[in-house]
Every structure is written in C-alpha cells, then in structure tokens.
C-alpha positions in Angstrom: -29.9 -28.6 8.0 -31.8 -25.4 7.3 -31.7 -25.0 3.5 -30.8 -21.2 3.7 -27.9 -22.4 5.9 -27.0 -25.2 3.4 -27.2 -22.6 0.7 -24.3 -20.4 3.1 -21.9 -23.4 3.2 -22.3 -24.2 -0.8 -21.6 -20.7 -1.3 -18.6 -20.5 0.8 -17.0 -23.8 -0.4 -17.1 -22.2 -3.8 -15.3 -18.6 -3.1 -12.9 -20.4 -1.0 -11.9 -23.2 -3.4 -12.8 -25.5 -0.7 -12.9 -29.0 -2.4 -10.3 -30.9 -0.3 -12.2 -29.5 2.5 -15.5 -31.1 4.6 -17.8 -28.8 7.0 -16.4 -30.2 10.4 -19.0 -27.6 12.6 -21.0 -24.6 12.3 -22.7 -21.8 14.4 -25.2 -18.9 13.9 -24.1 -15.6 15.9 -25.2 -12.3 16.1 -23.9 -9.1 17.3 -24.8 -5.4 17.9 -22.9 -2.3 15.5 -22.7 1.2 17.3 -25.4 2.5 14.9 -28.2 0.5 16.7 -28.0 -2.8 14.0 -27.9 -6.4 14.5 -25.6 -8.3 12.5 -26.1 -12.1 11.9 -23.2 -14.2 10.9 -22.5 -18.0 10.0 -19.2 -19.1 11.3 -18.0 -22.3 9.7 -15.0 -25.0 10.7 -13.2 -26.4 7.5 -11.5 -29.5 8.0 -8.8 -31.1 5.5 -10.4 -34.3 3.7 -7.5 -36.6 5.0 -8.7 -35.6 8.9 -11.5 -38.2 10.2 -12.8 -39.1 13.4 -11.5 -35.7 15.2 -12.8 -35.4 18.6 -10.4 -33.2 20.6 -12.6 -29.9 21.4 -9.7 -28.2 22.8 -8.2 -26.9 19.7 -8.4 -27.8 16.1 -6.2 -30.1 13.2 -3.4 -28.5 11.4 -4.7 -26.6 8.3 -8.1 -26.2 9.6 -9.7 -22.9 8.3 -12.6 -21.0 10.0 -14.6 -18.9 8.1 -17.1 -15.8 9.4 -19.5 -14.3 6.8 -22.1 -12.0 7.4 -25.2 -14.0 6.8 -27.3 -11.3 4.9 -24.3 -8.9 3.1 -22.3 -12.5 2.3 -19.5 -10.4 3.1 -16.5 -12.1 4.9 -15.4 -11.6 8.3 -12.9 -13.7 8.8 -11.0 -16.4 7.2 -8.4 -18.2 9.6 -5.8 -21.2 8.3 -5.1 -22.9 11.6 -1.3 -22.7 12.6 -1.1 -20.7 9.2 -1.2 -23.8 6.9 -3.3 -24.0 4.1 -3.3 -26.5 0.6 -5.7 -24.3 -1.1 -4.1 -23.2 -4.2 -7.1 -21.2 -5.7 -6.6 -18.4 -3.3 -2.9 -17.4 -3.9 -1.4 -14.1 -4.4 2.2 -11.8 -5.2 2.8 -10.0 -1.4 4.9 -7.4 -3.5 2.1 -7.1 -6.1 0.3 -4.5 -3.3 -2.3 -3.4 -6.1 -3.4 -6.5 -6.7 -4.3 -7.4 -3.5 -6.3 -3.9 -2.3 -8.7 -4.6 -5.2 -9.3 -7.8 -3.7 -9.8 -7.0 -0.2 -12.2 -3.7 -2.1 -14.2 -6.2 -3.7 -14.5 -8.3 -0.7 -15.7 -5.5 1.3 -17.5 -3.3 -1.0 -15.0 -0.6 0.5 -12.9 1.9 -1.3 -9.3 2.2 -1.0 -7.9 5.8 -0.2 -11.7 6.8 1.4 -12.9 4.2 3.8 -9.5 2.1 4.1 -5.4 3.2 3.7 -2.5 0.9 4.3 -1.3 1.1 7.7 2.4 -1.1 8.0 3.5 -4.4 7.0 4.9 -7.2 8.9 6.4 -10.8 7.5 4.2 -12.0 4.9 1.4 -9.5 6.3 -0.3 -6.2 5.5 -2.3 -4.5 8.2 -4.8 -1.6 6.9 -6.7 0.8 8.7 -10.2 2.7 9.1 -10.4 6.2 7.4 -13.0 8.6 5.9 -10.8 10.5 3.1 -7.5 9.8 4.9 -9.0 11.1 8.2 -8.5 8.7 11.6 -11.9 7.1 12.7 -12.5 5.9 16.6 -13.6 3.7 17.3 -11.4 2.2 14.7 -11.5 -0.3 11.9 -8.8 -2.6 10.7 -7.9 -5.4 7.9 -5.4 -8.3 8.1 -4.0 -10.1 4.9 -1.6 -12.7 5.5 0.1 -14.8 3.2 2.5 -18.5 3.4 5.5 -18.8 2.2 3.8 -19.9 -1.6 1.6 -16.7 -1.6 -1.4 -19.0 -0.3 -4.0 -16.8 1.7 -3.7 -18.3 5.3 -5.3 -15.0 7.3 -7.9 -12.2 5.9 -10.0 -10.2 9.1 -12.1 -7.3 9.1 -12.7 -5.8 12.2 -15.1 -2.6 12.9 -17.9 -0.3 11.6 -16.6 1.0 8.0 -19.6 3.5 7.7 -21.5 4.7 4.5 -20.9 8.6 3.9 -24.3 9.1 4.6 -23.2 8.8 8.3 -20.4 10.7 8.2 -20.6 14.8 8.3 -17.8 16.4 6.2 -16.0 19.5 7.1 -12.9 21.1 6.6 -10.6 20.8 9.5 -9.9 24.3 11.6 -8.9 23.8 14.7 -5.3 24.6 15.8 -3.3 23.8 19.2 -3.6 27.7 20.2 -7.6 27.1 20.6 -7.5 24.3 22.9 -4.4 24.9 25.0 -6.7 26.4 28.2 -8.4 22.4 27.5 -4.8 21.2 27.3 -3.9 22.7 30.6 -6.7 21.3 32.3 -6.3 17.7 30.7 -2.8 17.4 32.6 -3.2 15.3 35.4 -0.7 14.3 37.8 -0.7 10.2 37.8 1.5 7.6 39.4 2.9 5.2 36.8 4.0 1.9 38.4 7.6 0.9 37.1 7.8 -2.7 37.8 11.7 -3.1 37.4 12.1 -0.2 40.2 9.3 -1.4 42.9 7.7 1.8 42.9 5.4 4.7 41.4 6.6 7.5 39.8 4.9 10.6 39.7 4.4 12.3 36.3 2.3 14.8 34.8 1.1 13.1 31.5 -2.2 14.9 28.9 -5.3 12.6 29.2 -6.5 12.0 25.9 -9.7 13.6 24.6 -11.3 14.4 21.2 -12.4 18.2 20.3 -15.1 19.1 18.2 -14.0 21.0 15.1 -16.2 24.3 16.2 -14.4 23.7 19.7 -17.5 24.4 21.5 -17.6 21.1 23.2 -15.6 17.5 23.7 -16.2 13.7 23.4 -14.3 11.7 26.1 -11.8 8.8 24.6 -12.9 6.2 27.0 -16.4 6.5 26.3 -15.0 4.3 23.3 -13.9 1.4 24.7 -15.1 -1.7 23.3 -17.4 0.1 20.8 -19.9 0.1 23.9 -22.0 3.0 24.5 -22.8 2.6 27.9 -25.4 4.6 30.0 -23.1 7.3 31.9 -24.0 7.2 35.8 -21.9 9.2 38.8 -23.9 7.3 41.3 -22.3 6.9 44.9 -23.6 3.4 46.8 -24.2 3.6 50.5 -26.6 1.0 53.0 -27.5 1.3 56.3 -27.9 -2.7 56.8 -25.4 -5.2 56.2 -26.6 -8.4 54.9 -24.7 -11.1 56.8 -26.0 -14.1 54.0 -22.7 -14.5 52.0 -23.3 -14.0 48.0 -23.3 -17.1 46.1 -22.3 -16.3 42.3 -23.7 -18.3 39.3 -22.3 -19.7 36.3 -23.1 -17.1 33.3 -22.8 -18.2 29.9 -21.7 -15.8 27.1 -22.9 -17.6 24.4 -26.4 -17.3 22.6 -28.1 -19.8 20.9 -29.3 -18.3 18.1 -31.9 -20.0 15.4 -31.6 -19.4 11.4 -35.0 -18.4 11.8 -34.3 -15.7 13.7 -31.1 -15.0 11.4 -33.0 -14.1 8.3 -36.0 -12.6 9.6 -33.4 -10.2 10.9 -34.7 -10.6 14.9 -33.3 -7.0 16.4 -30.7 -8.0 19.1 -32.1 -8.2 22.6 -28.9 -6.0 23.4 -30.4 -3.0 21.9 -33.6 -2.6 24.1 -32.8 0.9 25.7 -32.3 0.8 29.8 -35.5 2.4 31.2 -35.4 4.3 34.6 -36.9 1.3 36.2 -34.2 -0.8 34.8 -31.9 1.8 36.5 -33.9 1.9 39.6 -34.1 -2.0 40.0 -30.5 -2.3 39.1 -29.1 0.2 41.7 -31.5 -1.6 44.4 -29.7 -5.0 43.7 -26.3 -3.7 43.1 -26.4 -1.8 47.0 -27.9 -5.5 48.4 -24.7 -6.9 46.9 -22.4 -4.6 48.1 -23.5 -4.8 51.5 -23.0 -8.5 51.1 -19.5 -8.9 49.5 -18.2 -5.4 50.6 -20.1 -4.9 54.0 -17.7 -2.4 55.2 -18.0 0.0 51.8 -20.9 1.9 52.2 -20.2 5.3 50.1 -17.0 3.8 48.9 -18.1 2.7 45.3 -19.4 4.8 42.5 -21.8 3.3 39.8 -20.2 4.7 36.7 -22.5 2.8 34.2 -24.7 0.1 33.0 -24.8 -1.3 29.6 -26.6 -4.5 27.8 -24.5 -7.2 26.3 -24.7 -10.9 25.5 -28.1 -11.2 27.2 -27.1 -9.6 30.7 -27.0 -5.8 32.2 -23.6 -5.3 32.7 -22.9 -2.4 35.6 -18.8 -1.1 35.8 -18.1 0.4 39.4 -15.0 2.2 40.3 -13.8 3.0 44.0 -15.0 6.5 45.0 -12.0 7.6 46.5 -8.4 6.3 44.5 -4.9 7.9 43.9 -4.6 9.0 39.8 -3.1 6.0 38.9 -2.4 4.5 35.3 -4.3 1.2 37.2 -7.4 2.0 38.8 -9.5 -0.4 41.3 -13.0 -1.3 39.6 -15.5 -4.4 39.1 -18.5 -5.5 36.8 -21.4 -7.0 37.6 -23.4 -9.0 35.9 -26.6 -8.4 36.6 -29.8 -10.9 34.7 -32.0 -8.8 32.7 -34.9 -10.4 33.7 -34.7 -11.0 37.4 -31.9 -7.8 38.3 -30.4 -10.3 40.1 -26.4 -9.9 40.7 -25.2 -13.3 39.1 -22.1 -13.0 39.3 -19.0 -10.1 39.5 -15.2 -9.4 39.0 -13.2 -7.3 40.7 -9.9 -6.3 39.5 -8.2 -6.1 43.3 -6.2 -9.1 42.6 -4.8 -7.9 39.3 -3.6 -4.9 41.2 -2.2 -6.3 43.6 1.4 -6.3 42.5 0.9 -2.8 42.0 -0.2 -2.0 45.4 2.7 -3.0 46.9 4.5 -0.6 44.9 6.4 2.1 47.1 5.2 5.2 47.8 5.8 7.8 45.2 8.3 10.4 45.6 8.2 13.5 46.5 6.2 16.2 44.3 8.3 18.8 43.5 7.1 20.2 40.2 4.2 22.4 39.9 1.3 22.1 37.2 2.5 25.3 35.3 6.1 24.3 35.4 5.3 21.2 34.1 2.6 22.3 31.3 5.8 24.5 29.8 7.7 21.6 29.5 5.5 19.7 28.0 3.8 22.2 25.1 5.6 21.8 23.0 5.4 18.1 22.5 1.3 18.0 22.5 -0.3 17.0 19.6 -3.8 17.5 17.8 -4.8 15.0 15.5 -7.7 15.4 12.9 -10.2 12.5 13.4 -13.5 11.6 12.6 -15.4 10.4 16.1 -18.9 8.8 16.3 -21.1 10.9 18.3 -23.5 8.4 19.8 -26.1 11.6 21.1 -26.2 12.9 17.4 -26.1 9.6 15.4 -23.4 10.6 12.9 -19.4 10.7 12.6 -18.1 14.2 13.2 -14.5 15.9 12.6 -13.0 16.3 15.7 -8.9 17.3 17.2 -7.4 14.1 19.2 -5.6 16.4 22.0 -2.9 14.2 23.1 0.7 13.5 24.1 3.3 11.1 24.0 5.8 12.8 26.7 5.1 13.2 30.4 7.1 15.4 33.1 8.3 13.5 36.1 7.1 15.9 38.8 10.4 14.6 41.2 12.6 16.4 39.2 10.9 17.9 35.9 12.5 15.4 33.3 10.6 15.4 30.4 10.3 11.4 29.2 8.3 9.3 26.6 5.2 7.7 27.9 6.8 4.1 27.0 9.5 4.5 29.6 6.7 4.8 32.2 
C-alpha cells in the first residue's frame, strides 16, 4: 500500500474512533468542481472486527461504515453507517443540543454557519442544511445531512456541492422587483401538457418556466443550464443525411469508472474532463453523431437537434432532443456517448421507452384560454426570489431574481391550480 494512502486510513481511523473497525476496501476517485478544479478523494469501507471472511459484493454487513474524504483538504465527504447502525461510541451527540452540533459540522468543513450554510428542516433523528452566501439561495445548490440513532451515535454526515470562497462571489444589494421583469414573466408562460396519470390524459395548462434574472436586469441565465452542475457546450444544431447506412449499430459496453493511481492523486493530475471541446472535436463529433442517426434512426433526417456536448467520466457526452415535440412536462431526447479518442458512438439511450406510458395519454382538451387571460390569473401568484447563480461565462457567483411560480392556469377552463396537482 502506498504510504501516503496508508497515512489517509491511519488518519481516518483516528477522527472516526475506528478501533473495533478493520479497512475491508478502498478506492482513489476524482471528480471535476464547476470552477474548473479536480478534486481527488479516498473512499474507504469499514467493516466491524467480528465480520470475517465477507465475500458478497452485492451489498455490504450490517454496521459497515463508508467513509469519503478529500485526499488533499482531509475534509470529509461522506460518512455512511450501513442500515444506520453503528457501535462507535466516540462520535455521539444531543439532536436537541442544535449548537453543538453546527460547530461540528463548521469545523469539519471549514464553513461558517449563517454565511455559507443555514439550517434548512429536520426530519426523525436528522437535520438537513443548505447552501447560502449571507442567507442568499445558491444554484447550483449545496446541502449537509447529520443523522443520528436512537443513542445519539453519528450513523450519516454528507456534504454535497461547491461551498465557494467569497473571493468568488460578487456582493450586491438586491434591487430588482416583480414590476421590472413582468414583460420577461409574460413571455416565460408557456402553454404545456402535463400528463395526469390517474385520468389517462394531458391537461393543458399555462405554467411560468423558471429562469434566473440578473440584478441590473439587463440579461438572464437559463435554470436548466444547471443541471447536474454540468456546464455543457450549448449547440442548436439540426441533423439531416442524404445516405442511409443499412449496417445495424452495434453498441459497446462503457464503463464509468476510472482507475485512478495515488500518484496521480497527489501530484494533483488535472482531470481529463476539463480539456475544453475544440471546433474539431465539434466537427468530428457531429460527423459521427449523423452516421449514427442514419443507422439507428434511418428515417429521421432533420428530425433531431444536437443541443450539446459535454466531457465526463472519460467520454464526450452529446444530449439530442427531437426537433419538432408538443410542450410537454416529458420531452423525447437521448445521449450519446461518444469515445474521446476515436469519436466513435459507443453506445446511446434514448428515453422513448420511458415515455411511453405517457404517449398513450389522450389528447388534450380543448384550448380555451388565451395567454393574456391566463397571465392575469396567474400574477399574482409569481414569485422573485433573490439568489446567488454561478455565471460559468464570467467565472464568479452573481445576485440574480429566481422568476418563478408554483400555480398554473388550466387553459380548458381557466382554473387556477398548484403545480403539484399536475
């Protein structure tokens, strides 16, 4: 075993009181942060002393605990009591005593309560906390979970997102107001068919699709640029052939793991992920993407739109959305995954099978509700909610207005309704 590694485990077996405990398996991963960083962490199985001999891969002993920490910062990640059972009694703490336990998780962290982290809501035995810069909102979003047993034992503690120093954020006080952006609000209601399952059919509403307003108001950031803290390269590219390839296309087996050496690890190796996508990566990819189109979807020329491409866990990943589709809450797409070497399509998913029970929905009723009549109904319920966005073209976290609404307007009959009935 690498002696830096060795060094990790000792260290661990300490904070976590981990004496009745041996060092079952290990792995080295590393990931990409949204500000262009590779992140190296050791993840570590725990197994009780009285467990020998275990050799069932497909899940682990009762009071196992798995442990993430970031290999460079020592900070934790994760820790995780199998079936929420643990018999370490150095880690135990008063669930009512809610002071005592934010100065733990801030000195775990190295983040401050009130400025980079508030308490969000509490379930049985479990507090959930949330992402904030000085009580603002942050997207993409960070969260904690602290969970405790039944004798105050630690059996759960997570940190998930980016938790940025101020030195990425840029302060300002908050000016916007609803009267600014309602000519944006008008044009952010859409009329979409929501599939209600229980009735067999779609139902036509006029619902506000979210979106995040600068602070000055002179531009926006869209919310589903967010997803998956991925920053993809936007594309509006339209696919068409003129040959159809009659040799079917044979997929390969991808794997999503990396095997990743401590070497690489603390000589901080930058993630392959992060190598920007060149023109010619564009060019190649769009050449092989309309050569497997013609194969799989032969009859689809100008029917798919490349809406972007985006490197992760080794591969170029492309997301394609039919050209032409209904504004549904479900909307027909696929990924490709596409090797970063060769541009060759390995292998895809398409999402046409998860839609199908919503394709057999029935028709949606008739329209009978204009876009003005419905945009008067609805005012009044729109919302604009400070938050602080990442802005991926200027580097930094700025103060932006959510715009947003948790009503729609059936346009059958103009009933106004919370989203969650749809």
């Amino acid at each position: 075993m690498d002696k830096r590694i060795e060094e990790l485990i000792n260290f661990t077996r300490e904070k976590y009181c981990l004496h009745e405990y041996y060092l079952h398996t290990f792995d080295i991963y590393r990931s990409t942060t949204i500000f262009k960083e590779t992140v190296y962490s050791l993840s570590m199985e725990w197994f009780p002393n009285h467990i020998n001999n275990w050799d069932d891969e497909t899940y682990n002993p009762e009071g196992t605990v798995s442990i993430e920490i970031d290999i460079h910062s020592r900070k934790t990640k994760h820790v995780i009591f199998s079936q929420g059972i643990s018999t370490v009694n150095g880690m135990t703490f008063d669930l009512n005593n809610r002071d005592e336990i934010i100065k733990w998780i801030e000195k775990e962290t190295g983040l401050n309560y009130g400025r980079q982290f508030e308490f969000w809501k509490e379930e049985e035995r479990e507090l959930h906390f949330k992402e904030c810069i000085d009580g603002i909102v942050v997207s993409p979003s960070g969260y904690i979970e602290f969970k405790l047993d039944k004798e105050g034992r630690l059996t759960l503690f997570s940190v998930y997102g980016q938790f940025p120093s101020e030195k990425l954020v840029k302060k300002e006080k908050y000016i916007l107001s609803l009267e600014q952006v309602e000519e944006l609000a008008k044009e952010q209601l859409k009329l979409i068919e929501f599939p209600v399952i229980e009735q067999k059919k779609l139902v036509p509403a006029f619902a506000i699709e979210e979106i995040y307003v600068k602070n000055d108001g002179s531009s926006t950031l869209p919310y589903e640029f967010f997803v998956d803290d991925k920053f993809p390269l936007q594309m509006d590219k339209v696919i068409e052939w003129d040959d159809q390839i009659q040799k079917p296309f044979q997929g390969k087996i991808i794997s999503l793991i990396e095997n990743v050496t401590p070497d690489q690890a603390f000589q901080c190796e930058p993630h392959p992920d992060l190598r920007p996508i060149t023109e010619e990566d564009v060019k190649k990819c769009i050449h092989t993407i309309r050569k497997f189109l013609s194969q799989e979807y032969t009859n689809d020329s100008g029917k798919w739109t490349l809406k972007s491409l985006y490197r992760d866990k080794g591969y170029i990943h492309a997301t394609l959305k039919a050209k032409e589709q209904k504004e549904r809450v479900f909307r027909r797409k696929m990924k490709l995954f596409i090797d970063s070497e060769t541009y060759e399509v390995l292998n895809y998913m398409d999402n046409k099978p998860f839609l199908k029970e919503y394709m057999e929905l029935k028709e949606a009723e008739e329209i009978k509700v204009t876009k003005e009549e419905a945009f008067e109904k609805i005012k009044e319920f729109i919302e604009l909610t400070p938050y602080y966005v990442y802005d991926f073209g200027q580097g930094y976290y700025v103060l932006c207005g959510k715009l947003d609404c948790q009503y729609a307007v059936k346009a059958n009959n103009g009933e106004v309704v919370e989203l969650s009935e749809l």
